[in-house]
C-alpha positions in Angstrom: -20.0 5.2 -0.5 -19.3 1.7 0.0 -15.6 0.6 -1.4 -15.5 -2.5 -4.0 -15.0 -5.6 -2.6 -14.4 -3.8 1.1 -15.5 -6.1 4.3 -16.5 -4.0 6.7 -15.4 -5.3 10.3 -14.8 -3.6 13.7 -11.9 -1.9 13.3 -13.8 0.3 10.9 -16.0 2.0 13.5 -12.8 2.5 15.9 -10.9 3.7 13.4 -13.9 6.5 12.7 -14.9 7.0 16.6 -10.7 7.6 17.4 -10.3 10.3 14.2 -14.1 11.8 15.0 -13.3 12.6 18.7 -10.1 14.1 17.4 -7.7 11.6 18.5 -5.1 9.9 17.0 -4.8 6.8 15.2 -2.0 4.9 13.2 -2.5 2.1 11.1 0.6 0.2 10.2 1.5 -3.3 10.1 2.5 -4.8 13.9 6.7 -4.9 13.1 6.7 -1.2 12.6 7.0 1.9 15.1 3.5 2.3 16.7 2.5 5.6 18.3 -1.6 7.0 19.0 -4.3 4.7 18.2 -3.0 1.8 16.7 -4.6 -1.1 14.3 -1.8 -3.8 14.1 -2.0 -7.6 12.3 -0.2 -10.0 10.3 0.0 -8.9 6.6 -3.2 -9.8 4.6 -5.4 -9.1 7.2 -6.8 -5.8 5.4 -4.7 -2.9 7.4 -4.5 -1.4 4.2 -7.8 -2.1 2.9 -9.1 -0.6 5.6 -6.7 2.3 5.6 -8.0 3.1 2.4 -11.7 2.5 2.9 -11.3 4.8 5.5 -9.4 7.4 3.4 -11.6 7.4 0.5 -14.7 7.8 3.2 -13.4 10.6 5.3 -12.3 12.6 1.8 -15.7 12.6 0.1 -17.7 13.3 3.4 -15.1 16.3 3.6 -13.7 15.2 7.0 -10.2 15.7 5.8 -7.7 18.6 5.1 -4.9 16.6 3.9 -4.8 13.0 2.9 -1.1 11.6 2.8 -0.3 7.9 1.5 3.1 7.1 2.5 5.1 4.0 1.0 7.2 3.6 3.7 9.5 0.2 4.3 12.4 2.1 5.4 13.3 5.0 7.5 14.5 6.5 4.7 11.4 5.7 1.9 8.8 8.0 5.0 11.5 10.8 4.7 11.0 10.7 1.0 7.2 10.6 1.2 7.0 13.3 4.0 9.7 15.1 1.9 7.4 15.0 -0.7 4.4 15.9 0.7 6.0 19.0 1.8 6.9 20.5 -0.9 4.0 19.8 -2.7 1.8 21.5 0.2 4.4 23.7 2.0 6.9 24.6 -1.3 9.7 22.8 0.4 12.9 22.5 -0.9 13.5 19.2 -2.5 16.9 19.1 -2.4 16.7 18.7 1.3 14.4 16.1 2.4 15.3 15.8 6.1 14.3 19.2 6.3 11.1 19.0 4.4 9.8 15.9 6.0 11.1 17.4 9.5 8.9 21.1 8.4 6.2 19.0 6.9 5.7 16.8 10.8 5.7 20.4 12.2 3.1 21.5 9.9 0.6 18.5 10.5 0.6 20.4 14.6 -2.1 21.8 16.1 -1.3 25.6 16.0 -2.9 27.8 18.7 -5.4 30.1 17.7 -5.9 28.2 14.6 -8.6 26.2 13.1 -6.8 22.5 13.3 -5.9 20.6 9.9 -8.4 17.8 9.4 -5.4 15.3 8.0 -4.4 11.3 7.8 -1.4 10.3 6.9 -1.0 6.6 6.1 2.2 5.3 5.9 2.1 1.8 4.2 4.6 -1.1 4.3 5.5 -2.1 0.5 8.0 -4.5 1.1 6.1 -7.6 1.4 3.8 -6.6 -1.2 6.8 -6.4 -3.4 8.1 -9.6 -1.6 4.5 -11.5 -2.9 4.9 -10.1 -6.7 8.2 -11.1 -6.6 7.0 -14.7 -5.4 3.6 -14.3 -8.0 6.2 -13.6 -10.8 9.0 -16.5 -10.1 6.0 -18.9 -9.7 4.9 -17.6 -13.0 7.7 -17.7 -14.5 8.4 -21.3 -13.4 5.1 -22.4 -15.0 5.7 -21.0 -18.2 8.9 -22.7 -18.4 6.9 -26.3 -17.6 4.4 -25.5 -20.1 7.1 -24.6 -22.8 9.2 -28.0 -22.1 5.5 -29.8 -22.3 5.1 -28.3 -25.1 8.3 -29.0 -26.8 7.7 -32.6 -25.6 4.5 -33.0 -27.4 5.2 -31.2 -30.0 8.8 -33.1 -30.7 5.8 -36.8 -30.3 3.4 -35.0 -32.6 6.2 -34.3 -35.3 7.1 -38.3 -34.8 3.7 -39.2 -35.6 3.3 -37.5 -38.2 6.2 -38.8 -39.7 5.1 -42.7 -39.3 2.0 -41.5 -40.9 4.0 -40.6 -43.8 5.3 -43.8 -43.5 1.9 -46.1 -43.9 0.9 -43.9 -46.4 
């Protein structure tokens, strides 16, 4: 199923090769810690757009196990998400997330003797995201406040014309 307003590019078909041939593959943006396969660019290039593609792809052809979205600017914000993820899948104990995320990395390994865990974990970089809404919202801001002083300044001529209309009258 194709995804709304998705390009489809190169990266795509590596992406499905590397994970079909059971390899590895991280996508993440180029400043972060790279390990496997790895798709790396400048933000706004689509890494996540093609992270997700891919995730929503793989999930409805049932080529995936476990499917893990991971906000992760900061060490600390992937030990929350793995943290989570394991107690959601393995009951971990929440109160203890180095733990959890450390048991849940352990559970996403290839057992012997065991049929392997078809799963993607994608750990995406928020912070410049946040860093753009936060530039979206000050530039938004600032406009309103140019509209509202235009405003105020035709409105303040209006209310002057008005009264030298009442004045020929």
């Amino acid at each position: 199923m194709a995804t709304p307003r998705f390009q489809d590019r190169a990266e795509t078909a590596w992406l499905r090769r590397a994970l079909a041939a059971g390899g590895t593959a991280v996508v993440e943006s180029a400043d972060g810690v790279l390990a496997g396969g790895v798709l790396t660019g400048m933000g706004g290039v689509g890494k996540t757009q093609l992270a997700a593609h891919y995730a929503r792809s793989a999930r409805q052809a049932g080529e995936l196990d476990v499917l893990v979205w991971i906000a992760a600017g900061s060490r600390s914000a992937a030990v929350t998400g793995y943290a989570q993820a394991a107690e959601e899948l393995l009951g971990a104990d929440p109160g203890d997330p180095e733990s959890a995320a450390r048991a849940f990395l352990a559970w996403l390994e290839p057992k012997p003797q065991q049929r392997p865990c078809l799963w993607l974990v994608v750990r995406w970089q928020m912070g410049s995201l946040f860093e753009e809404l936060e530039a979206r919202e000050a530039a938004a801001r600032a406009r309103v406040e140019e509209l509202e002083a235009e405003l105020a300044e035709r409105s303040g001529k209006l209310e002057l014309a008005r009264k030298g209309l009442d004045r020929l009258r």
